[in-house]
ROVO-863047 format. One record per residue: residue in three letters; z, x, y of N, C-alpha, C in turn. Coordinates in pm, whole numbers, padded with zeros to 5 digits, always signed. Layout:
<nodes>
ALAZXYZXYZXY/...
</nodes>
This chain:
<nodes>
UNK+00000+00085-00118+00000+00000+00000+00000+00090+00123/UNK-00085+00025+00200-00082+00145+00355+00014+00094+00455/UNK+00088+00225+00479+00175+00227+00606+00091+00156+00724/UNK+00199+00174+00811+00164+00156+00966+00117+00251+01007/UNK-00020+00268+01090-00145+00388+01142-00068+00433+01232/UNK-00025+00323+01332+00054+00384+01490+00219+00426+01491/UNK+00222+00494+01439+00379+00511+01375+00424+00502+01487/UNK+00449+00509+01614+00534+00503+01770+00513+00371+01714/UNK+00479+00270+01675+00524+00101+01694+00603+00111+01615/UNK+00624+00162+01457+00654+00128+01374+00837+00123+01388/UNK+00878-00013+01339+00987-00039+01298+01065-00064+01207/UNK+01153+00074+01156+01241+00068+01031+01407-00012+01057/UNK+01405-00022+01132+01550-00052+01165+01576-00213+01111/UNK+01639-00264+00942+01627-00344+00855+01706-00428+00949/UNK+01811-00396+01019+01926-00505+01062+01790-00582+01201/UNK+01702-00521+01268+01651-00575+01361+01483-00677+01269/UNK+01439-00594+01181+01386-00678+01091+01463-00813+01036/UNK+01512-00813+00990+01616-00940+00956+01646-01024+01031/UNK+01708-01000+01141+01732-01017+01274+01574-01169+01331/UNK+01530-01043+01349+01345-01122+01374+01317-01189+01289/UNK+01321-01197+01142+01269-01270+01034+01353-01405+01034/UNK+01473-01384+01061+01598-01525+01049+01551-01599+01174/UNK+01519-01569+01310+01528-01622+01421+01371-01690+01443/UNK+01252-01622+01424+01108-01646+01449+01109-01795+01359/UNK+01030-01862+01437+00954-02009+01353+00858-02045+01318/UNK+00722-01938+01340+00649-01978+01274+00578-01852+01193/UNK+00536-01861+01075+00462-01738+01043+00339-01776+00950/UNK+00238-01692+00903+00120-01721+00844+00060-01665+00717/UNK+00040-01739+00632+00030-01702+00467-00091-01676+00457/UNK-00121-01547+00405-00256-01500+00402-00296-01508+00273/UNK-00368-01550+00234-00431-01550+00089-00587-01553+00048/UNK-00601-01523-00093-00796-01534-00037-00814-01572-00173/UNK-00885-01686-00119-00991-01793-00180-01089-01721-00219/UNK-01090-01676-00356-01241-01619-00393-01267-01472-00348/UNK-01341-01475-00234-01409-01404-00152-01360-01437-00021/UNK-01293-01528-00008-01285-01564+00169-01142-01535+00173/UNK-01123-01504+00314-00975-01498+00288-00945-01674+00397/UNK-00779-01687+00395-00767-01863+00387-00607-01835+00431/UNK-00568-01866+00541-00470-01825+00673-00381-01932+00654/UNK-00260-01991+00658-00212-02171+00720-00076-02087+00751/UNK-00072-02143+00880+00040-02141+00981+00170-02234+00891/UNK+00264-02133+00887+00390-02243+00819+00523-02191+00894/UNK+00578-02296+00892+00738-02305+00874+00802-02195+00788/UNK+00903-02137+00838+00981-02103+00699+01047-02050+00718/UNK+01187-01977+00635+01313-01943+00615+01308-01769+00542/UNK+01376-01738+00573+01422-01571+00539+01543-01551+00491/UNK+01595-01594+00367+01752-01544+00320+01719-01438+00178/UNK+01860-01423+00172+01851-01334+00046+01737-01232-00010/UNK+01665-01185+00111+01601-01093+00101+01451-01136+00035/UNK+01391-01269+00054+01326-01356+00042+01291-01453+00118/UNK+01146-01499+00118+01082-01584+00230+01030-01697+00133/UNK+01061-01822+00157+01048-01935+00148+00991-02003+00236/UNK+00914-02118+00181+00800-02242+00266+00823-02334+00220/UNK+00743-02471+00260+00789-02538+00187+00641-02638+00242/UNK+00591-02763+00130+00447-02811+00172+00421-02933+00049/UNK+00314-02971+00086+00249-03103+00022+00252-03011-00159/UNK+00222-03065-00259+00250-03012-00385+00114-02991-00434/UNK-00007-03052-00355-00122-03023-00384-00183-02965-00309/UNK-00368-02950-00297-00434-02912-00131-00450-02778-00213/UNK-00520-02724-00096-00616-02624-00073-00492-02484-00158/UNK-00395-02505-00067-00308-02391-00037-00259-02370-00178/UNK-00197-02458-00233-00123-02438-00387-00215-02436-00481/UNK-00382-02469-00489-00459-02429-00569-00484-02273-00534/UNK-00471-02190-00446-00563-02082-00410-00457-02002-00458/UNK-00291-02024-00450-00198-01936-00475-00158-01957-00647/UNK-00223-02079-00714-00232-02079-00858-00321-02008-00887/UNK-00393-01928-00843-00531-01858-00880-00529-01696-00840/UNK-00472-01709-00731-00429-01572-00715-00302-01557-00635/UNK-00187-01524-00672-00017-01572-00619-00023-01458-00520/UNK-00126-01341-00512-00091-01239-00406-00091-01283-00269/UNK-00013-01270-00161-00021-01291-00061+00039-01223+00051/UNK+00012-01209+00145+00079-01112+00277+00106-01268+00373/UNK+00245-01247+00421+00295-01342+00519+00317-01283+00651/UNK+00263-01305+00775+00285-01253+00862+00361-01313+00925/UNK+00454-01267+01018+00528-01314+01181+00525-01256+01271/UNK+00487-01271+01373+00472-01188+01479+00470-01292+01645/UNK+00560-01261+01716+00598-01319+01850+00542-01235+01975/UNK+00511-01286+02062+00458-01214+02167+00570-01220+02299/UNK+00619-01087+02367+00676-01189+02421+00640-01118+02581/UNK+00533-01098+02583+00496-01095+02773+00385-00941+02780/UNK+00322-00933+02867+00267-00847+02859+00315-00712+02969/UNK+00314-00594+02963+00388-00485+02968+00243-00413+03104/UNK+00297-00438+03222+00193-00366+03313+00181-00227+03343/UNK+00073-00127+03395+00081-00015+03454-00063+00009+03560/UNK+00008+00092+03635-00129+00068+03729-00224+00132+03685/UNK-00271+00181+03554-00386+00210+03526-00384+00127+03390/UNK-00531+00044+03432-00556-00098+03338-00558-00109+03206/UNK-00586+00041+03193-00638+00058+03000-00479+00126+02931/UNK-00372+00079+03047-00239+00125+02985-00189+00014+02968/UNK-00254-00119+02995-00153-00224+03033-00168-00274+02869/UNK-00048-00317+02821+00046-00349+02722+00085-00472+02694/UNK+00070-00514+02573+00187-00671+02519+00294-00604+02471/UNK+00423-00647+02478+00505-00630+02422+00552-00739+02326/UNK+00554-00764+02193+00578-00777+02096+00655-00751+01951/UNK+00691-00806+01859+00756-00745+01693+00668-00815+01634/UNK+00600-00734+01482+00552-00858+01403+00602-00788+01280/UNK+00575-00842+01198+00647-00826+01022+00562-00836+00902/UNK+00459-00808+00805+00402-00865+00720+00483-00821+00566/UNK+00475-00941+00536+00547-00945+00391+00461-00942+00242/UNK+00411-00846+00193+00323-00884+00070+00442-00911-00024/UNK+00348-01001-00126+00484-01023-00266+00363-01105-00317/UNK+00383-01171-00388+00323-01259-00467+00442-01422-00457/UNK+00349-01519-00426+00401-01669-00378+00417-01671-00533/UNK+00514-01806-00524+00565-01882-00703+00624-02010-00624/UNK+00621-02080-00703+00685-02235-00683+00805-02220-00772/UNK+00904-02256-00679+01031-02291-00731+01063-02401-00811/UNK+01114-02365-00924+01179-02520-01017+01279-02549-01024/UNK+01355-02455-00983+01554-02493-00994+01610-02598-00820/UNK+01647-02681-00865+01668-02762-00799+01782-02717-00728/UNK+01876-02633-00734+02005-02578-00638+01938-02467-00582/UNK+01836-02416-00620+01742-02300-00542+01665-02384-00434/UNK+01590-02473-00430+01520-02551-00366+01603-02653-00257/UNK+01729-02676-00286+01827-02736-00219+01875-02672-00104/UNK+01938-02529-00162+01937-02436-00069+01836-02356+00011/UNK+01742-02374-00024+01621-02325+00069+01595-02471+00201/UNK+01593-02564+00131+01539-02673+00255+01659-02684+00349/UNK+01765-02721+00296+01903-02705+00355+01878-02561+00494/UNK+01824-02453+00463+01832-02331+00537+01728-02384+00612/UNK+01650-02465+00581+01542-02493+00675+01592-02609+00819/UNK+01638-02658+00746+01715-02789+00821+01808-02705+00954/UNK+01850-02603+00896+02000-02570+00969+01877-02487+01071/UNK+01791-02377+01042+01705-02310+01161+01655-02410+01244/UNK+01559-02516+01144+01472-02612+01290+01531-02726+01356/UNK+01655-02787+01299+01721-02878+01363+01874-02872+01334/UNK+01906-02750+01367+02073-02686+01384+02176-02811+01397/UNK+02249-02904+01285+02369-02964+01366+02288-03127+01379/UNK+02164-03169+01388+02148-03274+01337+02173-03335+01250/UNK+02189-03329+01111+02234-03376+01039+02383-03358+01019/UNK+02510-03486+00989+02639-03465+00984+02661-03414+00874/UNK+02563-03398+00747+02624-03363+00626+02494-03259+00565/UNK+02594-03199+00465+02509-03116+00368+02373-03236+00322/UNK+02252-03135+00276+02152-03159+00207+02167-03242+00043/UNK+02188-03323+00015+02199-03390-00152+02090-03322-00218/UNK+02159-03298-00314+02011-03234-00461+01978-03372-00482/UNK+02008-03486-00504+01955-03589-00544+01828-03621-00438/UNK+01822-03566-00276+01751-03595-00208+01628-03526-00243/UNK+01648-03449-00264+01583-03298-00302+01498-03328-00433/UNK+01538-03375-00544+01488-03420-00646+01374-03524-00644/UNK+01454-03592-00546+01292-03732-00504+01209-03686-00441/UNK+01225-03593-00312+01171-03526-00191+01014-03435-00298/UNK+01073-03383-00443+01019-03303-00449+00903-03418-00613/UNK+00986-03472-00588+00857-03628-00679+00789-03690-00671/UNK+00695-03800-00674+00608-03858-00624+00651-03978-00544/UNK+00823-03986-00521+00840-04112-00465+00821-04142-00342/UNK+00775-04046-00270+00795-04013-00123+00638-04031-00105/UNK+00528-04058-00181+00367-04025-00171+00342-03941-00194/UNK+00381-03874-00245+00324-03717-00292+00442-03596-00364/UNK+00420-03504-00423+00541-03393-00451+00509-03279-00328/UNK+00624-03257-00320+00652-03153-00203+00700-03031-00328/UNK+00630-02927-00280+00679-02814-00335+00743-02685-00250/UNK+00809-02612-00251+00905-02515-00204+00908-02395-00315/UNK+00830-02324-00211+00817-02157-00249+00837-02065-00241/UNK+00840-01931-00274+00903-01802-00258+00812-01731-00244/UNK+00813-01620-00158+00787-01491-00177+00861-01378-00215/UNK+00865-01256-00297+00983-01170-00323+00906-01108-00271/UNK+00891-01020-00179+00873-00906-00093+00865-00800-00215/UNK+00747-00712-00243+00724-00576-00293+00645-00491-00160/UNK+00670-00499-00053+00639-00447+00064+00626-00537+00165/UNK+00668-00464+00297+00699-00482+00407+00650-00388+00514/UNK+00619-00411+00596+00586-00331+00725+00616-00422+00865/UNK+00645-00300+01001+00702-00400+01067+00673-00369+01187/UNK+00612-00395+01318+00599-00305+01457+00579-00376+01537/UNK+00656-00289+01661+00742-00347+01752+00695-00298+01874/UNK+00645-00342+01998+00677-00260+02134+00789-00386+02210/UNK+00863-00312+02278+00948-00364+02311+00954-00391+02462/UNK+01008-00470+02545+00995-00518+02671+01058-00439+02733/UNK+01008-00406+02856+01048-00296+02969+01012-00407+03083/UNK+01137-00438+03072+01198-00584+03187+01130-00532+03343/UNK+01118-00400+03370+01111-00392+03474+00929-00360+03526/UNK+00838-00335+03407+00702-00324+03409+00629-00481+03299/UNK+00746-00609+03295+00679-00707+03268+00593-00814+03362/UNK+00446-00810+03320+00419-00926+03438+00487-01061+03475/UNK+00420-01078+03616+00443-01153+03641+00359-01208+03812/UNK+00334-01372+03768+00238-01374+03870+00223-01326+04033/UNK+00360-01296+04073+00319-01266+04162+00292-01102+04156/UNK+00313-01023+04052+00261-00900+04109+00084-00873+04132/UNK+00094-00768+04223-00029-00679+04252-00024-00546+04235/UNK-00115-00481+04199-00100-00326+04270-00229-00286+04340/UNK-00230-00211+04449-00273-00148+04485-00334-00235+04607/UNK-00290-00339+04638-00374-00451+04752-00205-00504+04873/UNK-00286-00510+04958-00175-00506+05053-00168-00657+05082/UNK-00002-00723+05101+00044-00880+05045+00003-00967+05203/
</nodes>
């Protein structure tokens, strides 16, 4: 598997990886159809040293990962762009993360409980008054609802991670200029 080319981005520091992986909301499952490769923006959760999703039980996505389970998950946040007065220096500052492993569908129902449960608590913190029911979980994941919902894993067999980081004081912003008098 190939490293990171620009090693000045590159970020080893696991507690700030983690960090980014628990907090970010959206990331993107790369997989390839055949010959094509086949992208979908998802939801998802980062515990136990594992990335979980969760989706319709059929479709495009769960046929392509029954066919070939390899996949790279990306996350990556942008968070402003990084100025200098010479143009071909000017900068985004950003972290992103890609996760290869191979996707699997989960069957244990206290595994799957606790994964949606972790989902619940990141995208709607404190809405709900009570724990997640496995009994909910059991229907959620059956046809009673119109369809089976399935909930998946990735186990990470590599990771890579890079970062430029914000320099609060060279971040744009609309009113700057350089070099033109106000």
């Amino acid at each position: 598997m190939d490293s990171v080319r620009y090693k000045i981005r590159e970020c080893v520091d696991q507690d700030k990886i983690e960090s980014f992986l628990h907090q970010a909301r959206t990331g993107y499952l790369g997989l390839v159809d055949g010959n094509l490769p086949y992208v979908v923006p998802l939801n998802y959760v980062w515990t136990q040293g594992k990335l979980y999703f969760h989706g319709a039980g059929d479709g495009r996505r769960n046929q392509v990962m029954k066919e070939n389970p390899e996949v790279c998950f990306t996350v990556c946040e942008e968070y402003g762009t990084i100025t200098n007065p010479v143009p071909a220096k000017t900068d985004t500052a950003y972290m992103s993360v890609m996760i290869f492993g191979q996707a699997e569908p989960i069957t244990d129902l206290d595994e799957a409980t606790h994964v949606l449960q972790e989902m619940m608590n990141k995208y709607v913190p404190g809405y709900y008054n009570r724990p997640l029911p496995k009994q909910h979980v059991d229907k959620y994941r059956s046809a009673v609802f119109g369809g089976p919902v399935q909930v998946c894993r990735v186990i990470p067999h590599h990771m890579t991670a890079k970062e430029s980081p914000i320099e609060a004081e060279k971040m744009y912003r609309t009113e700057m200029k350089v070099g033109r008098d106000n």
